[in-house]
N, C-alpha and C positions, 0 to 999 in steps of 0.2 A: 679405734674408730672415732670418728671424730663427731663432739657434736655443732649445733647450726650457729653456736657464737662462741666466741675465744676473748683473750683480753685485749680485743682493738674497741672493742664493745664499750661504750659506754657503763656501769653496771650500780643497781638502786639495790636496796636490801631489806626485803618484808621479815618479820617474823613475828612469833607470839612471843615464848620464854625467850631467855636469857640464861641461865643457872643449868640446864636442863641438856645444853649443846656449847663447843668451841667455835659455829660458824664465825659470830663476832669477830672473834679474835683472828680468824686465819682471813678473811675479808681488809680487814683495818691494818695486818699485817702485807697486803698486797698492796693496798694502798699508799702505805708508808713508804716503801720503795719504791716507788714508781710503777708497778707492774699491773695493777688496774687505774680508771679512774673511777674512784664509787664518789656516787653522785647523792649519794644518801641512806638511811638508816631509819626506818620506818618501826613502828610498835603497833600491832594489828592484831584483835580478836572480836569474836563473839562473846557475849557472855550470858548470865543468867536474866531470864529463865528460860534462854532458847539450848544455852549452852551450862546444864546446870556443875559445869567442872570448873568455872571459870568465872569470877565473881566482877564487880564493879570495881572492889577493889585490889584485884589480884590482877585489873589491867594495869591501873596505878600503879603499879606495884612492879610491870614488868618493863612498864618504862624509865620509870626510875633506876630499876639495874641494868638497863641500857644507855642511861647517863654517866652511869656511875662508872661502867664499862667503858665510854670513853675517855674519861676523866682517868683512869687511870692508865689507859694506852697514851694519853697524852703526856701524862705523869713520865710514861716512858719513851719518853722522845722518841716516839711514834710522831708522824706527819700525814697530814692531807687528808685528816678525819674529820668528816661531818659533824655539823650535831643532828642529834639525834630525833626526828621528829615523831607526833602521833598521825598512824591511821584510823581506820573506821574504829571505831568501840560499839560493836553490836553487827546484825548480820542483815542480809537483803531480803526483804520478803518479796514470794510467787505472786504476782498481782492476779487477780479472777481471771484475767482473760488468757493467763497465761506463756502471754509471747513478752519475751526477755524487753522489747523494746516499750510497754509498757513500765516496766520496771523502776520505781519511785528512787533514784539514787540517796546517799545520808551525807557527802560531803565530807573532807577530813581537810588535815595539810597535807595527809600520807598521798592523799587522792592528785592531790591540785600538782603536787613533787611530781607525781610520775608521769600528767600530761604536760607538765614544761618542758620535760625530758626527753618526751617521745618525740614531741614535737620540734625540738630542735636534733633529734639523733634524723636516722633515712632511713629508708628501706634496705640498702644495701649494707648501713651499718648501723641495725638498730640497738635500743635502748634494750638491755636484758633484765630481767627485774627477778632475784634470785629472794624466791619465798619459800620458809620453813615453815608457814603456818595457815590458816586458813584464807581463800584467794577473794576477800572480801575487796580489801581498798583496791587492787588491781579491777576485779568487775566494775568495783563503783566510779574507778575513774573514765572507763569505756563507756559506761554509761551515760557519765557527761561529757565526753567527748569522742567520741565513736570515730574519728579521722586517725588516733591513735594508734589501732591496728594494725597499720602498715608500716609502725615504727620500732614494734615494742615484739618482743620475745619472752615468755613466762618461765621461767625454769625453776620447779617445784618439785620438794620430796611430800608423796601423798601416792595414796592408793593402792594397787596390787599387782608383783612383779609376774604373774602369767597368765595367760589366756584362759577367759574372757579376762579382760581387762575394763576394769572399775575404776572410780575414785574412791572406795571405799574405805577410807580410814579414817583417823581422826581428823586429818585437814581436810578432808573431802565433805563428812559426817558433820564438822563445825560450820558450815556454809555452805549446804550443797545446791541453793541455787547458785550463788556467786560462782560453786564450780563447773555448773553448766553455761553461763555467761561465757566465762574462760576457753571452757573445752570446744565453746561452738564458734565461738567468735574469733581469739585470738590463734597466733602460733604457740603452741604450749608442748614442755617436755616436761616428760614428768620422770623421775626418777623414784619407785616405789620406797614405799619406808619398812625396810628390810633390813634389821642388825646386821646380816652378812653382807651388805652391798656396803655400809659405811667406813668410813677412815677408823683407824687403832689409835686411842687417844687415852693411853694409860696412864694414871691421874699420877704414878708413882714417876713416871716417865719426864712429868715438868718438871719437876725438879732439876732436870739436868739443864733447862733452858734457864738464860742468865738471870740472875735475881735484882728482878724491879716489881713495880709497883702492875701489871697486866697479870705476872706470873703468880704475883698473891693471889687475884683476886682471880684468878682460871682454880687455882689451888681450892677459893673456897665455895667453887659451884657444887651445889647439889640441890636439887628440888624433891620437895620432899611427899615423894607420894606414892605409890606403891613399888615405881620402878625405880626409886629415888636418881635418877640420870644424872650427868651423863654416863654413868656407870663404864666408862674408860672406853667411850668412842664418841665421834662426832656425826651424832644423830640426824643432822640436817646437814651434814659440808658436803652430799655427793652433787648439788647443782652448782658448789661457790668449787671443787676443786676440780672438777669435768671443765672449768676458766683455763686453767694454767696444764694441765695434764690428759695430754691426748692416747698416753697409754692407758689413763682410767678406763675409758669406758669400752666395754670389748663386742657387745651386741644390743640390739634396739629390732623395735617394732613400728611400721608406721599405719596411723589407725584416726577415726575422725570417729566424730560425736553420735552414737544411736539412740539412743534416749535413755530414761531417769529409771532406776530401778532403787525399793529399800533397801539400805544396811542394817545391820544388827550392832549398834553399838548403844550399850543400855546408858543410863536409863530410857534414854528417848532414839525410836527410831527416824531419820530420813529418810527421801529421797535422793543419790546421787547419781552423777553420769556413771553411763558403759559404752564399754567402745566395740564399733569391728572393723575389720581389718580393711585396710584401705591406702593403695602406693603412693596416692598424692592425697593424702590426709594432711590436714593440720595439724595433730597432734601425735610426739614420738614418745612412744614407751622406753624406756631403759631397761632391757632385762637379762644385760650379765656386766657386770663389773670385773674389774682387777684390783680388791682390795689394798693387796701392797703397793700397787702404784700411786694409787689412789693416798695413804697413810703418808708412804713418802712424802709427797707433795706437800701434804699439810706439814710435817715437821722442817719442810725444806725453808718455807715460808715462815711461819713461825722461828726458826733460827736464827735463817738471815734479820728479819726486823726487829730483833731484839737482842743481837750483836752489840757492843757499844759501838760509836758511832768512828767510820774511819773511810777516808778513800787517798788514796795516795793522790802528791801532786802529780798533776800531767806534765811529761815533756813537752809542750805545747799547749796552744792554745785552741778549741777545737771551734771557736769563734770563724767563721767566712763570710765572707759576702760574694753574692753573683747579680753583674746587673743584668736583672731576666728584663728589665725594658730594652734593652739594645739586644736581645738575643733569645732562644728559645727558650717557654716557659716552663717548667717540671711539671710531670704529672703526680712524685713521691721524690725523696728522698731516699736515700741506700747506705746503710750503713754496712760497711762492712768490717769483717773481726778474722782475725789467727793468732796462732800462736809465734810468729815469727815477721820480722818485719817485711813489708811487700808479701808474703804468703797469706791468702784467706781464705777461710776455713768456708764462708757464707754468709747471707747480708741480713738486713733486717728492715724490710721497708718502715718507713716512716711518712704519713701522710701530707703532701706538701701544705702550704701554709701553719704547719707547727713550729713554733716559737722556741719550744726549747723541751728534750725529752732528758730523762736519766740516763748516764751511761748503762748501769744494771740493767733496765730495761730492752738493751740495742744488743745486747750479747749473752752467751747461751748460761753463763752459773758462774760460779768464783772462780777467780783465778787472774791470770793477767794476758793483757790483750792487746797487739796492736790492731789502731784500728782507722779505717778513714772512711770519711762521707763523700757520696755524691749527688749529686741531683741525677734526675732518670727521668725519659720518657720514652713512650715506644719508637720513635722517630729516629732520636738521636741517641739514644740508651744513655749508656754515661756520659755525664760531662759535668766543669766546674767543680773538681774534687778540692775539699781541705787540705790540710795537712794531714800525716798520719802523729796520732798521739800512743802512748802507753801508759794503761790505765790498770791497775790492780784493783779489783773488786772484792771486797774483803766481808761488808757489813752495809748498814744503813750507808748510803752515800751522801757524803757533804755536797753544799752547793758545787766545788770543782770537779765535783764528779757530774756534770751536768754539761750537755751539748746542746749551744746556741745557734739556731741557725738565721741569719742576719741576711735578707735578702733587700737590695737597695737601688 
């Protein structure tokens, strides 16, 4: 069952911890090979005395091991990783009157990131913004710019996976105005925070991924506090791996914003949203998972970007040119792939006016391929095809594993 974005998606990246979950790494991991484009890496909480689990300097503290997390993905010839910016540090207050649109915004970088991004994604393909923590800098950037809306997609682990449905958890409970902002305003999925909905991420298990400088340092997460995490799963990757794995997700609910009810999580009670049920709601619940598909994914990903680095040469050049000023103009590009030459298995659109994509990204997993481009549009479907190339997809792909498309 599919959810409402995939990796054509632009995709930004909230969280609290670091130490605590592997999303980082399986994010930075997709990014490396070309298979999202993440647009950033945000550090975002509440803290005391609203949030007395969460100090001033245990913000500090959790953006620096999200520098240090990139620093050593990069160490490992990882590519196309952000640095790492700060969001909000502290949380939103209810203003007297009540209505969100009162609501005193605090400003971040995390903030200022997510409204350049919306605003250059569309409607049709907006900006997905996958948050592990509480949904402060995402409200505070609506709040200063409210046009965002219609670009932006939330997809967040938080709340409770069955009816009624809450945002009652810890990310909901660490800002639950900012998560009625969200739930009434934006499109938001929420994927609940349920040990049995999460990816298998058994710490004995890296080891067998190659040894560099990311596999240390997944090696020595642990935060240390009752549940000491990640306790051999990835607490937060059911919104970053529902990106690339359409078997994950097996059932959903769709439901819009009812109003604010207390949680009980001590020492300090909120207010958060509840929902009811509702076909053209805003906001979808996730409430059955396929954990093996789901585990897969993430080890698939993590694998491939931390291969040492190999792509075979091509027979060819996958270099073309079409003069679309003398002739019809594409609506998309088409790649397509098999296993034999002139035989194809199926295509991969490619959005026209792109410059230049990964081969990895245009074909389905490793292995080898032949493979040829066309321009497309509905009028005249194919035309102006390349050559066909063969291409062995092995690990991270070198520059020649990369398709230029030269239009002149």
């Amino acid at each position: 069952m599919a959810v409402p974005y995939t990796n054509a998606n632009p995709i930004l990246y909230d969280n609290d911890e670091v130490l605590d979950v592997y999303t980082d790494d399986y994010l930075m991991a997709l990014a490396s090979v070309g298979a999202i484009n993440l647009r950033g890496l945000c550090t975002s909480s509440s803290i005391a005395p609203h949030n007395p689990y969460v100090t001033a300097e245990d913000f500090d503290r959790m953006h620096a091991q999200r520098v240090q997390s990139v620093i050593a993905a990069r160490a490992s010839e990882m590519a196309n990783i952000p640095d790492p910016i700060l969001g909000v540090e502290g949380h939103l207050v209810v203003p007297g009157s009540g209505d969100i649109d009162d609501t005193v915004s605090i400003g971040s970088a995390g903030s200022s990131k997510i409204i350049v991004e919306a605003l250059a994604a569309s409607p049709s393909v907006p900006l997905v913004v996958v948050c592990g923590g509480p949904l402060t800098t995402i409200a505070d950037a609506y709040l200063r710019n409210p046009s965002i809306a219609a670009n932006l997609i939330v997809a967040w682990i938080g709340g409770i996976a069955t009816a009624p449905y809450t945002m009652s958890d810890y990310n909901g409970w660490a800002d639950g105005w900012a998560a009625r902002i969200v739930a009434e305003r934006l499109r938001l999925v929420t994927f609940p925070a349920v040990q049995a909905m999460v990816p298998d991420v058994p710490r004995t298990q890296l080891t067998t991924l190659p040894d560099c400088a990311l596999r240390a340092f997944m090696l020595t997460k642990e935060l240390n506090t009752d549940t000491n995490r990640p306790n051999d799963h990835d607490a937060d990757g059911p919104p970053a791996v529902a990106i690339m794995s359409a078997a994950y997700v097996t059932s959903q609910a769709q439901v819009r914003y009812a109003g604010m009810s207390m949680t009980t999580w001590a020492p300090v009670n909120y207010n958060v949203p509840y929902f009811t049920a509702d076909a053209g709601g805003n906001v979808t619940v996730i409430t059955g998972v396929n954990v093996t598909a789901g585990s897969a994914e993430w080890w698939r990903a993590l694998s491939l970007a931390l291969t040492p680095a190999y792509a075979a040469a091509l027979t060819d050049s996958f270099r073309w040119t079409y003069g679309h000023t003398e002739g019809p103009t594409p609506t998309e590009y088409r790649v397509y792939y098999g296993n034999a030459s002139g035989t194809y298995l199926g295509y991969t659109a490619v959005p026209y006016g792109t410059n230049q994509v990964l081969v990895g990204s245009v074909v389905p997993g490793l292995g080898t391929y032949y493979a040829r481009a066309y321009a497309w549009n509905a009028t005249y479907g194919n035309f102006a095809s390349s050559v066909e190339i063969r291409v062995t997809v092995t690990g991270i792909l070198l520059p020649a594993g990369f398709i230029d498309f030269v239009l002149e």
